[in-house]
N, C-alpha and C positions, 0 to 999 in steps of 0.2 A: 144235636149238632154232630154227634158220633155218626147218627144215619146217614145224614147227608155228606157228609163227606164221603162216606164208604161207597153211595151210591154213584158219586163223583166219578170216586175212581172205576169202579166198576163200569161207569160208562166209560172211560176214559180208555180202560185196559180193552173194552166192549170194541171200540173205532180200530185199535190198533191190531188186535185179532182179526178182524174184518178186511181190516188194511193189508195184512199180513197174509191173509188168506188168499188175497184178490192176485197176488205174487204168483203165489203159487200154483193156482190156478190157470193162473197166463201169462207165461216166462215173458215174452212179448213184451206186453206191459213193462216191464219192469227193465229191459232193455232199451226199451224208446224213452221211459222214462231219465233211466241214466246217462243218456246220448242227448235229451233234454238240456240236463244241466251243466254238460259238459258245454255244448253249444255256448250257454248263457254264458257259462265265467269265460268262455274265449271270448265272445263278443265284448263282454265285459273289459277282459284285459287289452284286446283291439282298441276298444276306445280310450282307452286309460292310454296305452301308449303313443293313443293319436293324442290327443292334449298334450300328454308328459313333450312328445316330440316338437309340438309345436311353444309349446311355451322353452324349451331347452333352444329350439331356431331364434325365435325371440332375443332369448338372452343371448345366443350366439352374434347375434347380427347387431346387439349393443356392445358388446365386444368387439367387435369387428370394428363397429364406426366409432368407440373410443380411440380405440389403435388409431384409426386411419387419422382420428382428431389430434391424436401425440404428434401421430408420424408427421402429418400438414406442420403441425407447430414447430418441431425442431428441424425440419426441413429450411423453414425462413430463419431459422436463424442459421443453421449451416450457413444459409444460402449469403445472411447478410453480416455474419459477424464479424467477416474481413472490415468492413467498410464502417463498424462500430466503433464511436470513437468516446460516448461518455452512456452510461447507465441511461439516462433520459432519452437518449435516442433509442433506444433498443424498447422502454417501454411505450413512448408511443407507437414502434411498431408492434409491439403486443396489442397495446390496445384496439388497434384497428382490428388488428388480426383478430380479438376475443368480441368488436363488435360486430363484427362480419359475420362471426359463426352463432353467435346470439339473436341476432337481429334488431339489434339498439342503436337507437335516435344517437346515442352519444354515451362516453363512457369516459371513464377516468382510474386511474392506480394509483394510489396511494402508498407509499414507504414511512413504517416507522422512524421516528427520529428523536432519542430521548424522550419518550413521553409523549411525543405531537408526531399528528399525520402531516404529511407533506407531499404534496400533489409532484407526480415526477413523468408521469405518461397520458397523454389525453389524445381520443377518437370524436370528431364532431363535437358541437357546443354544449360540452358538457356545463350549467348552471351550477355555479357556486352554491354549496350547499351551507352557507352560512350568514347570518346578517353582516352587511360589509358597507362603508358612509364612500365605499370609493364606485365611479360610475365604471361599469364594466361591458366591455367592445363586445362584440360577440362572433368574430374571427378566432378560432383554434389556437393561434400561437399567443392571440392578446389573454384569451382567457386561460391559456396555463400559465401566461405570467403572473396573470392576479394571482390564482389559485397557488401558484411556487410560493409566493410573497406570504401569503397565509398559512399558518400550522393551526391544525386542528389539535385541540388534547382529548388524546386518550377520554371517553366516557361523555364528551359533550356533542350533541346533534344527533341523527342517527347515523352517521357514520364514524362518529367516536362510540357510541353504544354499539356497532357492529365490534370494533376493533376489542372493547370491554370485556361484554359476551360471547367475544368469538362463534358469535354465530349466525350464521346467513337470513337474512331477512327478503319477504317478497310480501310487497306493497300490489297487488291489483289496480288497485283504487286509489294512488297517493293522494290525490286531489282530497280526500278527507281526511286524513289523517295527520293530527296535529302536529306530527314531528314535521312532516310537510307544510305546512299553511305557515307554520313560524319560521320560514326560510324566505326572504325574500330578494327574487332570483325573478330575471329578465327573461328566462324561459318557462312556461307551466311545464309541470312536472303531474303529469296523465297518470303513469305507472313507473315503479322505481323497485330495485333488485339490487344487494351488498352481499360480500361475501368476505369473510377474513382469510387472510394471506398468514397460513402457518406451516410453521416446515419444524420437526423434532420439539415440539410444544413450545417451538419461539414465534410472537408474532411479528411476522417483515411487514404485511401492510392491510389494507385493504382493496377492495375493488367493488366500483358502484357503477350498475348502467341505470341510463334513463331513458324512458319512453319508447315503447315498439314500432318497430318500422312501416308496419299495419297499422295505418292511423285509426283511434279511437279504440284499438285494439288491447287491453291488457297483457304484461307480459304472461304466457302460459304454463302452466308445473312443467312442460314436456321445457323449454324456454330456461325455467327455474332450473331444472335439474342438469343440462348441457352446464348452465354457469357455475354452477358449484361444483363441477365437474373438472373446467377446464380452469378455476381458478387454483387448484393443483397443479398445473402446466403453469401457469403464472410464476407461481414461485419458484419452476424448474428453472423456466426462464433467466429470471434475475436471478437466482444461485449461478446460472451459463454465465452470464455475462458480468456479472460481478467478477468472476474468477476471472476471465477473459481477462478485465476491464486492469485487475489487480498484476495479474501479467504481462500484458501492454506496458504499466505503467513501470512493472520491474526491469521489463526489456527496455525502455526509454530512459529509467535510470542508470542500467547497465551499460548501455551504448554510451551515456555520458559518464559514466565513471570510466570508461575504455578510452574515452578522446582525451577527458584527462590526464590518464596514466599516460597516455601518448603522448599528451603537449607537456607535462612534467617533465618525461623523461627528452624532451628532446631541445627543454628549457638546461637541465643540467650540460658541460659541457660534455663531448664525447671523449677527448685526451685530456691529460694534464701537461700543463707548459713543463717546457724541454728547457734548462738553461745546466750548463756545463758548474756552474757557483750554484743551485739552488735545486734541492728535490722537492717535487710538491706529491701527496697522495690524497683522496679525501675517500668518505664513504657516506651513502645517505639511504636508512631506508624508512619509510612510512608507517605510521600507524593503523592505516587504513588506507584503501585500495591506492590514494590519494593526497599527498600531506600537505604542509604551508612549509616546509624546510626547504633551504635550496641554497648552491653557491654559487659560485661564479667565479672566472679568472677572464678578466679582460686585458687584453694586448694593448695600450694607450699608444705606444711608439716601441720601437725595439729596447729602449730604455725602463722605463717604466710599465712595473705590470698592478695592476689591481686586483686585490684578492677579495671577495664579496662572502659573507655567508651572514644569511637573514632565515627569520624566521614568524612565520605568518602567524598573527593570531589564528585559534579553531583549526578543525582539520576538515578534510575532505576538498569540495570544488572549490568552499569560496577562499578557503586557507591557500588553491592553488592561484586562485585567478589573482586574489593579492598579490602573490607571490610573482605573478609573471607582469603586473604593473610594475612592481618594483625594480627588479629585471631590468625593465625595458627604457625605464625613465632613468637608473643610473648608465647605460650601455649608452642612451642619447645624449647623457648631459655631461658627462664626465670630462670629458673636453674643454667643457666652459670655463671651470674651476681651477683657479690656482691652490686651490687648498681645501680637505675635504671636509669641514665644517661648515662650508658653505655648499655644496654638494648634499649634506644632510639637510640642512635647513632648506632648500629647497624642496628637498624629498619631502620631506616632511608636507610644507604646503601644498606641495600638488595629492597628498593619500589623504590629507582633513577634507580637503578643496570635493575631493571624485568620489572616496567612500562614503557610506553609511555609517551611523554611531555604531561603537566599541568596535570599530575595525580600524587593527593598527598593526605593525608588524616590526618587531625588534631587528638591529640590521648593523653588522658591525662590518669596516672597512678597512685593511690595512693598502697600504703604497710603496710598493718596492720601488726603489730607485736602485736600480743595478749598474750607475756611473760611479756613485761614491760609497752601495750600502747601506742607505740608511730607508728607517721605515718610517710612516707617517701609520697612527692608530688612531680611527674616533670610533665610537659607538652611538646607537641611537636605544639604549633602552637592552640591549642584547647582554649577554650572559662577559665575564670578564674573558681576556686575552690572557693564557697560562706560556708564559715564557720560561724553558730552562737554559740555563746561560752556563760556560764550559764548565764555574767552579761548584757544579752539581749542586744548583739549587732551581726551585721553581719559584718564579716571581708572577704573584699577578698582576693584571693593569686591568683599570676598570674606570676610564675617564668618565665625566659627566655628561649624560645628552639622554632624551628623553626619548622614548620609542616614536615612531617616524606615523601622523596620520591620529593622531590621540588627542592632540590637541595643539591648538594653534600655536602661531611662531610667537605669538606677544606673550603667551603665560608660557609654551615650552624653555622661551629663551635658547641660551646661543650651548653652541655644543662643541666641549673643550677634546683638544687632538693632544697626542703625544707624539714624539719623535726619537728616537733612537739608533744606535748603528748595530748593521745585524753582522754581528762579528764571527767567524769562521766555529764549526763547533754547537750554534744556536740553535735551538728549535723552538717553531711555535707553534701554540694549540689553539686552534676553534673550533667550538662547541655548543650544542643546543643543550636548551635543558633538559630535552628527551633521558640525556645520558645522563644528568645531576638527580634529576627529578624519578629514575628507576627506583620502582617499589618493590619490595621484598615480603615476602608472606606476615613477618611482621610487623607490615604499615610502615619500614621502614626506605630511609632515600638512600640513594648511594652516594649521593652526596659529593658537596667541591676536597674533600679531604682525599676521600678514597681516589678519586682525579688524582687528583696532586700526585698524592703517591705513585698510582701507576704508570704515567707518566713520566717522572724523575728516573722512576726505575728503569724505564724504556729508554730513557735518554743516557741515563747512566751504562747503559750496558751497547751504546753507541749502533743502537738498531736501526733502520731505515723504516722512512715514515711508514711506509704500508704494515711493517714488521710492529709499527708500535700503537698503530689503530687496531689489529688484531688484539693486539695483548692486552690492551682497554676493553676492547669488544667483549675480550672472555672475562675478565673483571667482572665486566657490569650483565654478562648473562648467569656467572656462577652465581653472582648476590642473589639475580633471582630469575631463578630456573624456569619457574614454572609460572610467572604472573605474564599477565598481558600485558604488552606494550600498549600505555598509553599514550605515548606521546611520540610525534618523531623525533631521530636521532642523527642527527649529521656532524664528523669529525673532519677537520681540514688541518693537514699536519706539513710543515715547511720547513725543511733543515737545510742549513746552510754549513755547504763543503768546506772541510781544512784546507 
């Protein structure tokens, strides 16, 4: 074994002496040889960089037509968002737009919805992918109806199994395939392609085409792979127009919470009544952009004035719109009445009679008569009348009568008034609960005492009304500084000259 080996190399060393010699011999040689293989590895890397280049053009130019596939997509909706008016619109025009670029018989988008899929965009007669006992048209808008009317859950068919395993599926062949054959759908179903709809690993929906526009043609991987592609732009899509959608609808609330503010304030009156015997001041401000508080001073004749201040169940529109029924049916009726307990009870039928249940609104009236002095007081449900009288005390009044709109006149029954003369020196207070009902850090009210008091004191110290709605004011923001107002707060203050 030793031999041969030795001899091995001995030949081996034998070639490369020969080799080596043959150099030397003839520089030549050995020049042409290494210009050889310089040659080879250029040609070599020539062709390496001819492939590398042509595969990097390749990938370039699917770069390129993704791009241009973004750019086309948010182009239409640029183009059409103006004119977007609910999320279903925007996705059937995705849908068209994603069966166009696919080359699909028909397609449809699906939106998660607790649990179940919900058909919200459809291109062409997309076939209900589910067993259904109802007959179904096969017009575009009839079959998104059926398909809206139906939720799919999560994990059942194959497009709740898309949604499941979030993961795109492509059928060649659906015609065999059992999740197919167990659908039974007014259209055959050749070849079929699903993609899940996910954005930061939440799923918004799905998206299913059916059948290639090449008839007899299965969808193709080049086909497959544009969809799964642009089903990413899908989801950009509805994240656009969602927000859009959420916007529109903020701007639409905002505009109405604007006309509100507008029709509130121009429901309150702009002066307060001028009379030589009687100061009036009031103040009202909302708890929200919009409130149900509101007063009134109506002029009946040069004699007589009406003092109104009501308060709308809830806040915001419908606490106003209450509020401006109320308004307007006592400004019409008040005429009719000799007496304002019957002015109430009407009120009352006409707010049971036109509102909705638990919409009522508490509403208290006083009636100057500035011939002889004397006041006329009913309430419907409203907070008591705080009277301070010259020998500095606060008297409340809180007659009987039910809030206006609550409940009918046979079980509210009749609603009792008081009368009294408002003697020089007097002043009177109305008030919402906004201002009784102020919470303090420690879950506490501010309650009719803390009233009383501040009031007595304002009256005591012979301040003018506006002077003694401030001093109330800061009362009840010292109690509590820092809480939100929940409720509105309206003060109307009348003192009558020595």
């Amino acid at each position: 074994m030793d031999i041969e080996i030795y001899h091995c190399k001995s030949y081996n060393l034998s070639v490369f002496q020969q080799f080596h010699t043959g150099f030397r011999m003839n520089p030549d040689f050995f020049r042409y040889f290494l210009l050889l293989m310089i040659l080879t590895a250029t040609a070599g890397y020539v062709i390496y960089l001819h492939f590398r280049m042509g595969f990097l053009s390749k990938k370039y130019d699917e770069v390129l037509h993704k791009n241009t596939e973004i750019g086309n997509f948010l182009k239409i909706f640029s183009k059409n968002l103006k004119t977007v008016e609910e999320i279903e619109d925007s996705m059937n025009l995705t849908a068209r737009y994603v069966s166009d670029l696919v080359g699909a018989s028909s397609l449809c988008i699906f939106i998660e919805e607790n649990g179940f899929l919900k058909a919200c965009g459809i291109s062409g007669a997309f076939p209900p992918m589910h067993k259904s006992p109802e007959f179904v048209l096969t017009k575009p808008r009839y079959i998104l109806e059926s398909l809206r009317r139906e939720k799919i859950k999560i994990g059942d068919g194959i497009i709740g199994e898309t949604a499941l395993k979030r993961e795109p599926i492509l059928l060649e062949n659906a015609s065999e395939d059992p999740r197919i054959i167990a659908v039974d759908s007014v259209v055959a179903i050749d070849t079929f392609m699903s993609a899940p709809l996910v954005t930061e690993g939440k799923l918004i929906g799905v998206i299913c085409a059916v059948n290639n526009r090449k008839d007899g043609e299965p969808f193709s991987l080049e086909q497959f792979n544009t969809f799964k592609f642009i089903a990413d732009q899908v989801v950009l899509g509805y994240n656009i127009v969602n927000v859009y959608s959420n916007l529109s609808k903020q701007q639409r609330i905002s505009q109405e919470l604007e006309f509100a503010k507008q029709l509130q304030a121009s429901l309150l009156p702009a002066k307060f009544p001028e009379d030589e015997n009687y100061i009036i001041h009031a103040f009202n401000r909302s708890a929200k952009e919009v409130g149900g508080d509101f007063y009134d001073f109506v002029e009946i004749d040069k004699n007589r004035l009406l003092v109104v201040v009501a308060d709308a169940c809830g806040k915001g529109i419908p606490a106003c719109m209450l509020m401006a029924m109320t308004r307007s049916f006592i400004r019409a009726n008040v005429e009719k009445f000799g007496t304002l307990r019957f002015l109430m009870q009407d009120l009352n039928n006409a707010l049971f009679r036109d509102t909705g249940d638990e919409r009522f609104v508490t509403v208290a009236c006083c009636l100057i008569d500035r011939r002889n002095d004397t006041v006329e007081y009913v309430r419907a449900g409203h907070t008591e009348l705080l009277v301070h009288v010259p020998d500095h005390s606060v008297r409340r009044i809180y007659p009987n009568g039910v809030a206006s709109g609550l409940m009918p006149s046979e079980i509210a029954g009749e609603y009792d008034s008081i009368s009294f003369t408002f003697v020089p020196g007097m002043y009177l207070l109305f008030f919402t609960d906004g201002i009784t009902e102020a919470i303090n850090e420690k879950e506490q009210e501010f309650g009719i005492d803390r009233l009383c008091e501040a009031f007595g004191e304002s009256c005591d110290g012979n301040l003018m009304p506006h002077e003694i709605i401030d001093k109330i004011l800061s009362k009840v923001d010292e109690f509590a500084p820092d809480e939100q107002q929940f409720d509105d707060q309206t003060l109307v203050v009348i003192k009558r000259n020595l």
